[in-house]
C-alpha atoms as one frame of an Amber mdcrd trajectory, in Angstrom:
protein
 113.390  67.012 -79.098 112.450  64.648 -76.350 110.468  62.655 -79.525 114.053
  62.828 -81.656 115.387  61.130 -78.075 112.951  58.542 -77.539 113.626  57.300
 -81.253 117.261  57.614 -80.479 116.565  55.369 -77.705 114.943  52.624 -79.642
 117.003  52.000 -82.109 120.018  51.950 -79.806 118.333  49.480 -78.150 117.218
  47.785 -81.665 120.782  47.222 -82.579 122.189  46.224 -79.214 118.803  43.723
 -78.739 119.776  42.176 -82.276 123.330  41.943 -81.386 123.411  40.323 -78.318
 120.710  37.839 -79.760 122.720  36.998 -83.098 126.382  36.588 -80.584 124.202
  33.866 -78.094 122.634  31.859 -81.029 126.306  31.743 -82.754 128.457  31.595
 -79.529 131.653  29.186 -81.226 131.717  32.076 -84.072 131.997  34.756 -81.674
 134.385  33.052 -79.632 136.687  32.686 -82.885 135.797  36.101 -83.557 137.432
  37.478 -80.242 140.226  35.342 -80.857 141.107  36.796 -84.099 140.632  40.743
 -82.453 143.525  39.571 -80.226 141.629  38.966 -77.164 143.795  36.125 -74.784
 142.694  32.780 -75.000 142.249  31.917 -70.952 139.436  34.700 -71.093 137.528
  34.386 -74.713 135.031  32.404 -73.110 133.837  34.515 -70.440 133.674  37.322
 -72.643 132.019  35.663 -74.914 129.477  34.623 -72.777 129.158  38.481 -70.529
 129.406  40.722 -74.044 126.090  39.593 -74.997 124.593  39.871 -71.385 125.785
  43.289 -71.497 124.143  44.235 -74.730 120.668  42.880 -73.487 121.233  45.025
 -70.067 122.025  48.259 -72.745 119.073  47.569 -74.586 116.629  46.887 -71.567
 117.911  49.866 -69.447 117.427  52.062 -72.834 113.859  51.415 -73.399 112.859
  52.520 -69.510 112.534  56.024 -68.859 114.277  55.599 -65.107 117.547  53.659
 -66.547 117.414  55.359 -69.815 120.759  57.850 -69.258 123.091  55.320 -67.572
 122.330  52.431 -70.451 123.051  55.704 -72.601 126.353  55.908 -70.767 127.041
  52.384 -70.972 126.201  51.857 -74.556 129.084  54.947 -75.527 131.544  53.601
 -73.496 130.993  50.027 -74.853 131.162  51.525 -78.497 133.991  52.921 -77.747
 135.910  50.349 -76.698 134.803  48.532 -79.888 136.005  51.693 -82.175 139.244
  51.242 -80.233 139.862  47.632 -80.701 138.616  47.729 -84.591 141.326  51.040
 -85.140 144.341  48.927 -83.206 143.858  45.709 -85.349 143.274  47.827 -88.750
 146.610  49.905 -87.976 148.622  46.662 -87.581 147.089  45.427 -90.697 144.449
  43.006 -89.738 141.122  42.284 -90.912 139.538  39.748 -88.819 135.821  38.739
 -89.210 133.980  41.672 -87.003 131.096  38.811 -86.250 128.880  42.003 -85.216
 125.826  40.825 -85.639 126.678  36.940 -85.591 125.711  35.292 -88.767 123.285
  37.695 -90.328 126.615  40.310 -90.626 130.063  38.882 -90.699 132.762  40.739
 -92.995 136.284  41.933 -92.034 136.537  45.452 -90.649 137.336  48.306 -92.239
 136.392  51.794 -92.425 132.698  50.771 -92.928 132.604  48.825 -89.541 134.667
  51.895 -87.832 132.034  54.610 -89.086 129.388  52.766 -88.152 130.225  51.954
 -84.703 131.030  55.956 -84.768 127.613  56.943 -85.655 126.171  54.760 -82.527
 128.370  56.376 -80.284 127.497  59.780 -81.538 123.888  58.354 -81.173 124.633
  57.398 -77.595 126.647  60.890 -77.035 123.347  62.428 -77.680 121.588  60.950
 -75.616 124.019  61.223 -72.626 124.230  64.910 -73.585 120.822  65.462 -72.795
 120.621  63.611 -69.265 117.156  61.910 -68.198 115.207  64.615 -67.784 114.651
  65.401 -71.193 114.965  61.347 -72.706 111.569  61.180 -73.481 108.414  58.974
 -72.061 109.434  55.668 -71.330 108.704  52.964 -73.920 107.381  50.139 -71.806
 104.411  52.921 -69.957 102.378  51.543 -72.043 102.226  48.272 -70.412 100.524
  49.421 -67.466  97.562  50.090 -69.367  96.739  46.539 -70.696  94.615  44.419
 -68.763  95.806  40.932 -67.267  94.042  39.260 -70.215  95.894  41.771 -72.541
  99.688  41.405 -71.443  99.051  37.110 -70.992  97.504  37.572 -74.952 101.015
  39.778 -75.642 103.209  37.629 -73.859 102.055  34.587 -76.170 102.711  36.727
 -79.242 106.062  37.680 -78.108 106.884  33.842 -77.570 105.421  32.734 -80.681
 107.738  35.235 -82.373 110.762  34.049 -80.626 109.940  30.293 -81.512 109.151
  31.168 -84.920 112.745  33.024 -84.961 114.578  29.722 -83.646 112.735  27.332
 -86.104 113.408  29.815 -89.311 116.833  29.662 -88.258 117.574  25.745 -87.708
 115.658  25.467 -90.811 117.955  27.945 -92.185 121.125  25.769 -90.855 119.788
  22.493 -92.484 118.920  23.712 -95.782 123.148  25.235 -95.768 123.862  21.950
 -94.511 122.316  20.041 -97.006 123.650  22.295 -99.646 126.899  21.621 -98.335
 126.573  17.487 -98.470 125.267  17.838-102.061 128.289  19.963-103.525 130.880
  17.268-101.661 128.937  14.362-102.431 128.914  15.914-106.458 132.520  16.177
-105.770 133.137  12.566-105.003 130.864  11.100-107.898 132.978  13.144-110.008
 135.891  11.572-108.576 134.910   8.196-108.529 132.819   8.315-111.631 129.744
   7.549-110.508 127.546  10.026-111.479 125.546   8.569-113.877 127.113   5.410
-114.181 124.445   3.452-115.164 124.616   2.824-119.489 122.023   3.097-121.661
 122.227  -0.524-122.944 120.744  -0.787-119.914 118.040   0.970-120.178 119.064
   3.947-118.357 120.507   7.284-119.575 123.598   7.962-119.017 124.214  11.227
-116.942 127.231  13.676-117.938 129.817  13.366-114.799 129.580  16.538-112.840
 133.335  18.574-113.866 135.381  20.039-110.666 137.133  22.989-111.831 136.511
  25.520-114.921 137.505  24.704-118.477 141.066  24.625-119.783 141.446  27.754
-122.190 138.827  29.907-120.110 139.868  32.985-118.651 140.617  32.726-115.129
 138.661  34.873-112.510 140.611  38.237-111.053 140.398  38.063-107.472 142.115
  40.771-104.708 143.254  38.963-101.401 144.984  39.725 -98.028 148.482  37.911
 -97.296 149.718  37.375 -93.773 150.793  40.648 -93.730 147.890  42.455 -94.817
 149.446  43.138 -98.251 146.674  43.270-100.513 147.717  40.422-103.372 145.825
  40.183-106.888 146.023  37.483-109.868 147.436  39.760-111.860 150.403  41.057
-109.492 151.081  37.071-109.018 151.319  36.313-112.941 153.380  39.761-113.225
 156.329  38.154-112.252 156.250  36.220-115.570 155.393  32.767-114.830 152.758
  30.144-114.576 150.942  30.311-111.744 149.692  27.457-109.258 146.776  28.340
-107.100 146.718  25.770-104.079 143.043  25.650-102.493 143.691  24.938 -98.739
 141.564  25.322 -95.132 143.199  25.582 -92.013 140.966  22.769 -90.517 141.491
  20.443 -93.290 143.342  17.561 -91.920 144.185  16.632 -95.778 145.091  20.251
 -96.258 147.650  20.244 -92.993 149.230  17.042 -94.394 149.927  18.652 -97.707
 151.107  21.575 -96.453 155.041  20.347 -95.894 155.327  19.288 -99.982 153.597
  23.209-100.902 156.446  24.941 -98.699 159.300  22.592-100.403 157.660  23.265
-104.011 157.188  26.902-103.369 160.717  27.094-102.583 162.431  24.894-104.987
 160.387  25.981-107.905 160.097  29.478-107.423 162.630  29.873-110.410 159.650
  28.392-113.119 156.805  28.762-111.521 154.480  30.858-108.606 152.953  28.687
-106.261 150.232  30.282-104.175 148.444  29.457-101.505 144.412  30.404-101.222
 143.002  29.456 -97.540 140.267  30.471 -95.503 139.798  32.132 -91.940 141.678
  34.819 -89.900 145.572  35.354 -89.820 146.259  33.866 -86.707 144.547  30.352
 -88.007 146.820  30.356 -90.702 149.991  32.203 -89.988 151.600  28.730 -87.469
 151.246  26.251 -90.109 152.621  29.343 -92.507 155.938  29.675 -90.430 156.266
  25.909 -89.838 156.512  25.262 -93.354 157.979  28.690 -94.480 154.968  28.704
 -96.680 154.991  32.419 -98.759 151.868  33.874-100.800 149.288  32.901 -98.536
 146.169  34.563 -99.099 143.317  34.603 -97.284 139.274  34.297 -98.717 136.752
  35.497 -96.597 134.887  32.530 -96.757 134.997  30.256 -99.674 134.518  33.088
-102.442 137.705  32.447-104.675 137.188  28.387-104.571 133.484  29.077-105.886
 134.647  31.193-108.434 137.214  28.895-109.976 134.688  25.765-108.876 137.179
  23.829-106.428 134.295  21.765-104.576 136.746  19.533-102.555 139.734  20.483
-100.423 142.626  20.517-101.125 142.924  21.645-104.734 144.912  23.043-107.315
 144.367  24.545-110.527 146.937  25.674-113.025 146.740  29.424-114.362 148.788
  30.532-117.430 151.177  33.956-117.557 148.221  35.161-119.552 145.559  34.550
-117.519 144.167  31.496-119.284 142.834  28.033-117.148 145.702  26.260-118.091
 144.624  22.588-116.418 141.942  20.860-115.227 141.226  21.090-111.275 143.606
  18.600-109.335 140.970  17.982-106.052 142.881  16.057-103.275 146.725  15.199
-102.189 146.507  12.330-105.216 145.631  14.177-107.743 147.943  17.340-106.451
 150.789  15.661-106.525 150.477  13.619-109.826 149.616  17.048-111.520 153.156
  18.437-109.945 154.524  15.556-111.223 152.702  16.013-114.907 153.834  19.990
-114.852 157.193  19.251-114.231 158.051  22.122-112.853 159.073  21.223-109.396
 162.927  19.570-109.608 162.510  16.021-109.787 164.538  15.351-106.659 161.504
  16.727-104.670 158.919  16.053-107.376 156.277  13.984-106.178 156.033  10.306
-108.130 153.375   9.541-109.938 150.801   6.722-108.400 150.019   3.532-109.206
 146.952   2.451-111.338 143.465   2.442-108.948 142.979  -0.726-110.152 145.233
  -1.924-108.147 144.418  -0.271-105.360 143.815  -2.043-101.632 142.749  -0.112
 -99.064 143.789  -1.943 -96.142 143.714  -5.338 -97.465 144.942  -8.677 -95.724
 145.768  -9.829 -99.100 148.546 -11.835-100.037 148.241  -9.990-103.764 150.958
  -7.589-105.269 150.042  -4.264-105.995 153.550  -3.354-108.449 155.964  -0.528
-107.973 155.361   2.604-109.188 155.282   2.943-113.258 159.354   3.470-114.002
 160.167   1.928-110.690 161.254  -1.777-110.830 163.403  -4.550-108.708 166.761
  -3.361-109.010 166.345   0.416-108.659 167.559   2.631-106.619 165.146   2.804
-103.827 163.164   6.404-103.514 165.318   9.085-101.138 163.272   8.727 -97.709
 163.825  11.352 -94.904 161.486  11.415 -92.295 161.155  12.306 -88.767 160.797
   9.592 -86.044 158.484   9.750 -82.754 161.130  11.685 -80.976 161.210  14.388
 -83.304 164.639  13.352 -85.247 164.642  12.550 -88.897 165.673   9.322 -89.959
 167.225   8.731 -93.545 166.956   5.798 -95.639 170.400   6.398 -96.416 171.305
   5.224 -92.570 170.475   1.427 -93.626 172.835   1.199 -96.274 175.128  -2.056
 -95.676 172.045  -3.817 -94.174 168.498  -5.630 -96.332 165.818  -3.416 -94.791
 162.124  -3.386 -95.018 159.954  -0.661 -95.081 156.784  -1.407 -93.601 153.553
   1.175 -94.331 151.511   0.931 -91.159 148.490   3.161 -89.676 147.538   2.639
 -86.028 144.001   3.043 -86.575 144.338   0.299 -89.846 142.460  -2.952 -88.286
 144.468  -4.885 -90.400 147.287  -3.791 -89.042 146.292  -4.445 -85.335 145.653
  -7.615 -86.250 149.183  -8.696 -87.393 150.742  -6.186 -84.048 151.207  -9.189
 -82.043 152.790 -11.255 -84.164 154.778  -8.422 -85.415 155.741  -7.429 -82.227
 156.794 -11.054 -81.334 159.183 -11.216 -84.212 160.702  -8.293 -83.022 161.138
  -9.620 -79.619 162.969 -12.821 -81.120 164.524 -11.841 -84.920 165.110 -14.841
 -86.801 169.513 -15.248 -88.338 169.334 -13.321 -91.816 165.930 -11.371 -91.226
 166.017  -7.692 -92.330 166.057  -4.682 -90.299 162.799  -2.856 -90.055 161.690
   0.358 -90.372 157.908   1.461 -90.322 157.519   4.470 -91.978 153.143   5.410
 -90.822 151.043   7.890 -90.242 148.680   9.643 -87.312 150.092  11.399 -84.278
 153.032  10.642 -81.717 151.234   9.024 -79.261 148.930   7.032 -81.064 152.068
   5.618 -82.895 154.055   5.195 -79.243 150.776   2.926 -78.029 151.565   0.574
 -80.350 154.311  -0.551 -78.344 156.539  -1.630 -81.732 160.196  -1.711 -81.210
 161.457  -0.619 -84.253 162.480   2.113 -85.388 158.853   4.971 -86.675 159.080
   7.211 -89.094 155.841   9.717 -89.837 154.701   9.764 -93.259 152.387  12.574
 -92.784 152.084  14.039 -96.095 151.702   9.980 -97.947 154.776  11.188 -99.816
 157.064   8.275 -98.714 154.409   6.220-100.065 153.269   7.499-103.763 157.223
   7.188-103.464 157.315   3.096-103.297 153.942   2.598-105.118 151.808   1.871
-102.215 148.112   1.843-101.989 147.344   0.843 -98.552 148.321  -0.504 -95.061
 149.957  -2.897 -94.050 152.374  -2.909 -96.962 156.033  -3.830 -96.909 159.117
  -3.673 -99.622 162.452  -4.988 -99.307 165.296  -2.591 -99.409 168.908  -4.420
-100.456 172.061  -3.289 -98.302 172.956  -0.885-101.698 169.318   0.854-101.177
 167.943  -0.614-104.065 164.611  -2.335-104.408 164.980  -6.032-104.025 160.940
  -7.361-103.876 157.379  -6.145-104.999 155.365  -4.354-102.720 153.701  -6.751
-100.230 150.240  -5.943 -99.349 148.337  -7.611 -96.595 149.681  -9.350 -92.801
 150.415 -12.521 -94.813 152.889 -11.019 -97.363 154.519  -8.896 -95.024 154.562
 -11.619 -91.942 156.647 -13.235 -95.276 159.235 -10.642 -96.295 159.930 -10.200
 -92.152 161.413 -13.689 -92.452 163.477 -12.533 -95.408 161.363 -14.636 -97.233
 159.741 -13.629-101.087 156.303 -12.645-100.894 155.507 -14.114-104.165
């Protein structure tokens, strides 16, 4: 028996050694882990830091004979708490990440993670049963037996070991690293069309671009995802309802994702009649389930990690694929809030008084310019048109309506605070507002980036946040600074001014011709 106990002891000590070392060398995973179990905020961080500090006590006391019992003791009532919190989240209907063993182990509990936590703590229950008189020798005795030479000789092996663990696993990190920069930078050659650019006339063979997304008329992958509510949600229960289904590929730490996110809860709602529009993120409930509410998003589902997205090939994020009632890949992959929202506009199954516009040719396109060129209106959208509804919320949190400057010539200015072009034209910008010239236009700025960064720009005029860029695929604009002209009947009285000198033009009420 005591033999049975000493093994007992071991491997106790085994898993709570491997634990605590896996939780240390992955410390901002663990801390999202304990976040997810529910644990408040204001203490995740000293827990993460004493959990693991515990484990290596459990695992030294274990191995000697005179600390043996109480690490026994310890180790059952840490398990237990563990069994505890893993049964209180599963009966409420969560699954976070468990993060047991840091990265080498790190799927959402279930009964799995419960029974196994139960065998340690029967493990441990043994060995508490049994007290310290009958634990067994102690596993370090041994020790006292080497020579000076001997434990210097096994201390060197024992830090050779550990180095050789750190290096395997930075090399580890790199090589998933570099995997990861190869699939995005694949993604954008595909995008761009790059990828083997170069034409044979020119002596060079001419590579096949690399394809985003699987091939229309294939049969779409079956997958089985968690909602927000734990519901259990399959491909097959979201084409049930008889409809064409839109999977939306999103990451709740996707900036690009975030800004799309507004546009998916308006065409979830006002298409639901023709069409399912789902939404396939990553990460634990609680990352996902503010921007859900905000933006009364439904059918969220959450991946694990990035399983689904492989499956259907999504490299790039956001994306959207289009799934037939039957199944079938019914479009290519739409990767990014451009492509998105021209294949909304393509489907046409969102209303067309939300339905996104399509953009303007990328050969027009001018990224920040200070360029006195014109890039035109949006195909279908000419001088003389009713200018695009616009209705927006200002830096103070109340939306402002396009609508409002009927009676008055306005111009809508596209600005970005971090756009050096634009900071260059501030100050004369902001002296024109400070003295507006008889028969100028009002302006409104309709930009992007945060509250503050748009309030330290010190512009008088009215701002309007254009998180989403849908106010701008809207007027047909490519870039910042860019500026249209608005007629007091809201329709489009001048081509879209790109660069300081163009706009500087149309503030003076002036063509930009």
């Amino acid at each position: 028996m005591s033999t049975l106990l000493f093994i007992a002891r071991l491997s106790l000590a085994g898993v709570f050694l491997i634990s605590a070392g896996s939780k240390i060398l992955d410390l901002p995973g663990f801390r999202q882990a304990l976040s997810d179990f529910g644990v408040p905020r204001f203490v995740v961080g000293s827990v993460a830091l004493a959990l693991p500090l515990v484990e290596l006590g459990i695992a030294a006391g274990l191995v000697m004979m005179p600390t043996a019992w109480f690490a026994a003791v310890a180790a059952l009532g840490l398990l237990l708490i563990f069994m505890t919190t893993i049964a209180v989240n599963m009966a409420r209907g969560r699954t976070p990440n468990c993060h047991c063993f840091g990265q080498l182990y790190s799927k959402p509990i279930g009964w799995p993670t419960l029974a196994r936590n139960l065998l340690l703590a029967a493990i441990s229950g043994v060995v508490v049963w049994h007290r310290q008189t009958d634990l067994g020798g102690s596993a370090v005795g041994w020790l006292t037996l080497l020579t000076m030479g001997e434990r210097v000789i096994l201390t060197g092996v024992l830090a050779g070991l550990l180095l050789l663990g750190l290096v395997t696993r930075l090399l580890l990190q790199m090589l998933a690293q570099q995997g990861r920069v190869l699939l995005r930078l694949d993604s954008i050659e595909s995008k761009l069309s790059i990828n083997g650019s170069f034409s044979a006339s020119e002596g060079h063979p001419v590579d096949p671009p690399v394809v985003d997304g699987l091939p229309v008329g294939q049969r779409a992958p079956e997958f089985r995802l968690p909602d927000l509510s734990g519901e259990m949600v399959t491909l097959d229960s979201l084409l049930a309802r008889g409809k064409p289904a839109l999977l939306a590929f999103t990451d709740p730490g996707c900036g690009h994702c975030k800004a799309l996110l507004p546009d998916i809860g308006r065409w979830q709602q006002e298409g639901a009649a023709s069409i399912t529009l789902a939404v396939v993120s990553r990460g634990s409930v609680e990352a996902n389930r503010p921007e859900a509410a905000e933006h009364n998003l439904t059918d969220v589902l959450l991946q694990v990690d990035r399983e689904v997205a492989e499956a259907y090939n999504i490299k790039a994020k956001p994306g959207m694929v289009l799934v037939r009632p039957d199944g079938i890949i019914g479009s290519p992959a739409a990767l990014g809030q451009r492509a998105i929202m021209q294949m909304i506009n393509q489907l046409g199954a969102i209303p067309s008084a939300i339905r996104p516009p399509a953009f303007p040719p990328a050969k027009h396109s001018q990224n920040n310019g200070n360029s006195s060129d014109m890039a035109p209106v949006r195909p279908g959208l000419v001088i003389g048109d009713q200018a695009p509804p616009l209705k927006l919320p200002n830096i103070e949190g109340a939306v402002v309506s396009l609508e409002s400057y009927l009676g008055s010539e306005t111009l809508v200015l596209f600005w970005n605070p971090h756009c050096g072009f634009c900071n260059n034209m501030l100050r004369e910008l902001k002296a024109w507002e400070a003295n507006i010239p008889a028969g100028a236009p009002k302006l409104l700025v309709v930009s992007t980036g945060s509250v503050e960064d748009n309030r330290a720009t010190g512009l008088s005029s009215p701002v309007v946040l254009d998180s989403s860029f849908s106010a701008r695929a809207a007027f047909g604009v490519n870039g910042t600074p860019s500026a249209v002209l608005v007629d007091s009947e809201g329709k489009i009285a001048s081509e879209v001014a790109v660069g300081a000198y163009a706009v500087l033009k149309l503030t003076h009420g002036g063509s930009a011709a």
